[in-house]
N, C-alpha and C positions, 0 to 999 in steps of 0.2 A: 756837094752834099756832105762832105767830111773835114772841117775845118783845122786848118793845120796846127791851131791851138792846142785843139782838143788831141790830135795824132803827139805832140809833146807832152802832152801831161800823162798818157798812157804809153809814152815810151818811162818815160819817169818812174810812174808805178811797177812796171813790168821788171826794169833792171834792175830792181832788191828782191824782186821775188823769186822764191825757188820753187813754192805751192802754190799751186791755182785750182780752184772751184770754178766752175761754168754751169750756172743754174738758168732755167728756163721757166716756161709755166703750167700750172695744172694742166692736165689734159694736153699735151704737148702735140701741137701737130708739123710739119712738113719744115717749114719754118724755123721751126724752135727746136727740134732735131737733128737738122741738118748744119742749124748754123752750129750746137753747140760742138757735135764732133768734129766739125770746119777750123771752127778753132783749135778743140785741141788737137789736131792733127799741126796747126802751124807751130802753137803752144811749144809744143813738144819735143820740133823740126830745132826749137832755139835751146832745149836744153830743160824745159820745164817738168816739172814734176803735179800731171795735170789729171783731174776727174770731172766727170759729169754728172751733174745731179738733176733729180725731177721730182717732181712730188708723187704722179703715178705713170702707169705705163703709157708709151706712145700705140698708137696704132697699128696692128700687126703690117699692114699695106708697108709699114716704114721697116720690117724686119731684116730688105735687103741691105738695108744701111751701114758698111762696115764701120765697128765699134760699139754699135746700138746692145750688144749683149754686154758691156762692161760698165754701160749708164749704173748707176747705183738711183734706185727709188726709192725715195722716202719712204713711202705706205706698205714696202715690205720690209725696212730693216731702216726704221726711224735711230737708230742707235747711232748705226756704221755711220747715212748722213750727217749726222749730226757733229759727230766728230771731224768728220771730212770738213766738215763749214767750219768748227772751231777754228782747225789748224792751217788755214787756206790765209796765206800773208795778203795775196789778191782774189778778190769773188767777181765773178760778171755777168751781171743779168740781161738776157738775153731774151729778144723778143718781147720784155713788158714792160711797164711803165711806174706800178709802183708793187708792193709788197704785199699786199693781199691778194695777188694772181698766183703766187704760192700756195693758196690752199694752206692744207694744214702744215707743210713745211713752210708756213711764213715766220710764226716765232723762233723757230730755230733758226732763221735767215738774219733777223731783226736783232738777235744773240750774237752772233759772228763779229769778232773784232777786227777783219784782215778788212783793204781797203775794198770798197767795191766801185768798180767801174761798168758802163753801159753802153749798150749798143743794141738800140729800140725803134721804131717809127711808129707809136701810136700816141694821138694826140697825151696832153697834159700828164708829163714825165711828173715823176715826187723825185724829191731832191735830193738821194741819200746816196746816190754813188758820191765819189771823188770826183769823176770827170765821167762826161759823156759822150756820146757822138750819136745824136740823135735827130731825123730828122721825119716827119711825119708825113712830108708827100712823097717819098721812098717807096718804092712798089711793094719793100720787102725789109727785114733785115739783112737776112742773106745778101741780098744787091749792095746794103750799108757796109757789112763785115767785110767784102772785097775789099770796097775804099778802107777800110782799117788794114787789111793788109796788103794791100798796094800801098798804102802814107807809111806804113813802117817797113816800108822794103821788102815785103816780103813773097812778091810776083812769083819767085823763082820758086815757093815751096808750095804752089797753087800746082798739084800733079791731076791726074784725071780722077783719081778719090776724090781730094778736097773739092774738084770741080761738081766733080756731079751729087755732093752734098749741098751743095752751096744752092745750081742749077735745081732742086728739086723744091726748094726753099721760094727760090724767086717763080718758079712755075706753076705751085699751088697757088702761092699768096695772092698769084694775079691771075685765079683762073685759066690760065694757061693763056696767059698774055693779051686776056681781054679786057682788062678792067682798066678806068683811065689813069689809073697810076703808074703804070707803063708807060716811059720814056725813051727816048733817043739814046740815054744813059743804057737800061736797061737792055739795050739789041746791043749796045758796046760791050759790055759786060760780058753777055754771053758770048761775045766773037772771039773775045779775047779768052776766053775760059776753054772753047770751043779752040782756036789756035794751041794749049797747051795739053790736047788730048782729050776732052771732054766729048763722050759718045749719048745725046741728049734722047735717041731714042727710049736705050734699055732703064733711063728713069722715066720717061713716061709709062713703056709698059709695065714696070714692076709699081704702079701706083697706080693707072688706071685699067690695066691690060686685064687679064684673069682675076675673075673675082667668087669668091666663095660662092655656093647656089643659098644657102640661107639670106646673106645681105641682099642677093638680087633677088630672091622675097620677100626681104621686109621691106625693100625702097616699092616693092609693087603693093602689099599691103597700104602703104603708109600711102601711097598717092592715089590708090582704091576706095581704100576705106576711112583713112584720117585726114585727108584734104578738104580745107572748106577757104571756096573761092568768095570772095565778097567785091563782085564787079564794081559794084557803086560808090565801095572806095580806093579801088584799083591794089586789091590787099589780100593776101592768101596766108594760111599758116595752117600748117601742118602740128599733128603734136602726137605722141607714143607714150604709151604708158609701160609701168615696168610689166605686164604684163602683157603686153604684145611681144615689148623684146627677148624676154624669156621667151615666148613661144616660138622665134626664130633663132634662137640660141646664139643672142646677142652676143659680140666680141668687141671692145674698142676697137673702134675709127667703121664702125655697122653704119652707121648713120652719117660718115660724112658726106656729104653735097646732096641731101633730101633739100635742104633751104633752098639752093638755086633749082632744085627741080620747082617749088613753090613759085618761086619769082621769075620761070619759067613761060608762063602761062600766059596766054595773050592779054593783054590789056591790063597784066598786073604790075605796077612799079614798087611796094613794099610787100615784103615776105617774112614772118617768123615760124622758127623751127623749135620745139620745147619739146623737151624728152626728161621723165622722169627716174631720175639716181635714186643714188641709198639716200642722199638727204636733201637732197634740192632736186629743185625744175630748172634745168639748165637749157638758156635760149641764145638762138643763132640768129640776126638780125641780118637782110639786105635789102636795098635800094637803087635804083637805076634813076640817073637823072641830080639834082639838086635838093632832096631833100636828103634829110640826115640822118638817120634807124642811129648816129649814136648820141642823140638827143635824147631820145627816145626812149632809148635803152637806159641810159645816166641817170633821167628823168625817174624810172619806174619800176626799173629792175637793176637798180646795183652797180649798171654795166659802164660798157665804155668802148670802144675803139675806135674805127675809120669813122668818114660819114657815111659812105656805101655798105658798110660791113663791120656789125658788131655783135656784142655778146652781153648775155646778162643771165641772172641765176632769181629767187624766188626760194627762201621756205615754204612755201605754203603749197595745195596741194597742185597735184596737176591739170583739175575740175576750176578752182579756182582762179589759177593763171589762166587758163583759156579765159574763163569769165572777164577777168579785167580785159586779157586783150580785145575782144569784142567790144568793150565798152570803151576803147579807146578809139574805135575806130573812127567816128568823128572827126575826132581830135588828128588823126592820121590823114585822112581824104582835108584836113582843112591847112595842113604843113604842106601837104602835097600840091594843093591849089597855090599857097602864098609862092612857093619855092618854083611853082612854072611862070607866076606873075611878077618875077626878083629876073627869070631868066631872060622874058620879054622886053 
């Protein structure tokens, strides 16, 4: 998965540099988190002078994360960012694919003269690092960022921290090791991670274990009352307005895994998730089987990622994205038909 080109072109960049930026993306989850403090925990281990940047906060669920209180976020001190990007000799984007997954810290990303390097799996990279290591049937970043530091030597500074940032990384992204992007790789990984101290309970419970009593009322509102299943085209999607989430006294990461509770349901293989922010309708796409929600997504909302699992966003209101969605349905039960007749 980590080609050993790509491991010398990022030992190359790394041995001039003495600054390092590690950016990630809007909305930052498990992943994008765990890989960045992953790094610079190793970053660091070599001598580096290293920060984390994000454009807003991650999910409190991620709060037991050591180091997550030293992340610098764009959307509270766009200043201090910004200068941190200036002055970063190497930048490294972590978890995306191209530069508008920044949000509004993309221009300031796009301004940065130090090199940037990547370490991503979602389909169609943009070209703007120096080198990458990127490979899109990877379960995870996190599982890639290992092979980057096991190819530059650095097994020995993987302690039970770095492990169980990494581990939280690879256990979300794949559903907790359900999803077919899960490989033989993947169980190696974690044995060896698990060989140098890694206790893989206490990140499940601190992610899935005790949960606020508001979220576990709005995931029962929202599957009560904003659930609409459409059997005939094996399709469900859920969706929140901002005033639902208010009335549950919404918090980032409230709403994550409403979408698999949608594609949950028996007899449903596509599910979207749309929740309405301060300025867009931002949607969670999944799939079980051979079609592709990041078609789909690309296609009609902006988006992009897996084929099983992707995202998209929408100006328009939250009345209206339902509306198209419904009208795509169609067009959804007839990808879904082609892609079991492709599997036949």
């Amino acid at each position: 998965m980590v080609d050993a080109a790509d491991l010398v072109a990022f030992r190359k960049h790394l041995e001039g540099a003495n600054t390092v930026a590690i950016t990630s993306h809007r909305s930052p989850d498990a992943d994008a988190v765990g890989t960045s403090l992953a790094l610079a925990r190793f970053l660091r281990s070599s001598g580096k002078d290293v920060t984390c940047l994000l454009p807003d906060a991650p999910d409190e669920a991620l709060d037991w994360m050591e180091g997550v209180e030293d992340i610098v976020l764009f959307d509270r001190d766009p200043g201090k960012a910004q200068d941190i990007l200036h002055r970063a000799d190497v930048l490294f984007a972590l978890d995306y694919n191209g530069m508008g997954r920044l949000g509004p810290m993309a221009d300031a990303a796009r301004s940065a003269t130090g090199t940037w390097l990547m370490v991503d799996h979602h389909m169609g990279p943009e070209d703007f690092p120096a080198a990458q290591v990127h490979d899109a049937r990877c379960s995870s970043t996190a599982e890639l960022l290992w092979g980057v530091i096991a190819g530059l030597g650095g097994k020995d500074a993987v302690e039970p921290v770095m492990a169980s940032l990494l581990y939280a990384g690879m256990m979300t992204d794949t559903g907790s090791f359900r999803f077919a992007s899960v490989s033989a790789e993947t169980h190696r990984v974690i044995a060896e991670m698990m060989d140098r101290g890694l206790q893989h309970t206490p990140v499940h419970e601190a992610i899935f274990g005790e949960q606020p009593m508001d979220r576990m009322k709005l995931h029962a509102f929202a599957v009560v009352e904003r659930m609409e299943v459409h059997p005939e085209f094996q399709t469900a999607f859920i969706h929140l307005t901002a005033e639902d989430m208010a009335r549950f006294n919404y918090r980032a990461g409230y709403t994550e895994g409403l979408v698999n509770k949608a594609l949950g349901v028996a007899g449903v293989k596509v599910a979207v998730f749309a929740k309405q922010s301060t300025d867009r309708v931002k949607m969670s796409f999944r799939s079980v089987g051979k079609y592709s929600v990041r078609d789909l997504a690309e296609q009609h909302f902006d988006g992009g990622g897996h084929n099983n699992a992707a995202g998209g966003a929408s100006n328009e209101s939250i009345g209206m994205v339902m509306a198209r969605l419904r009208g795509l349905l169609p067009e959804i039960a007839a990808g879904l038909k082609a892609a079991e007749e492709g599997m036949s």
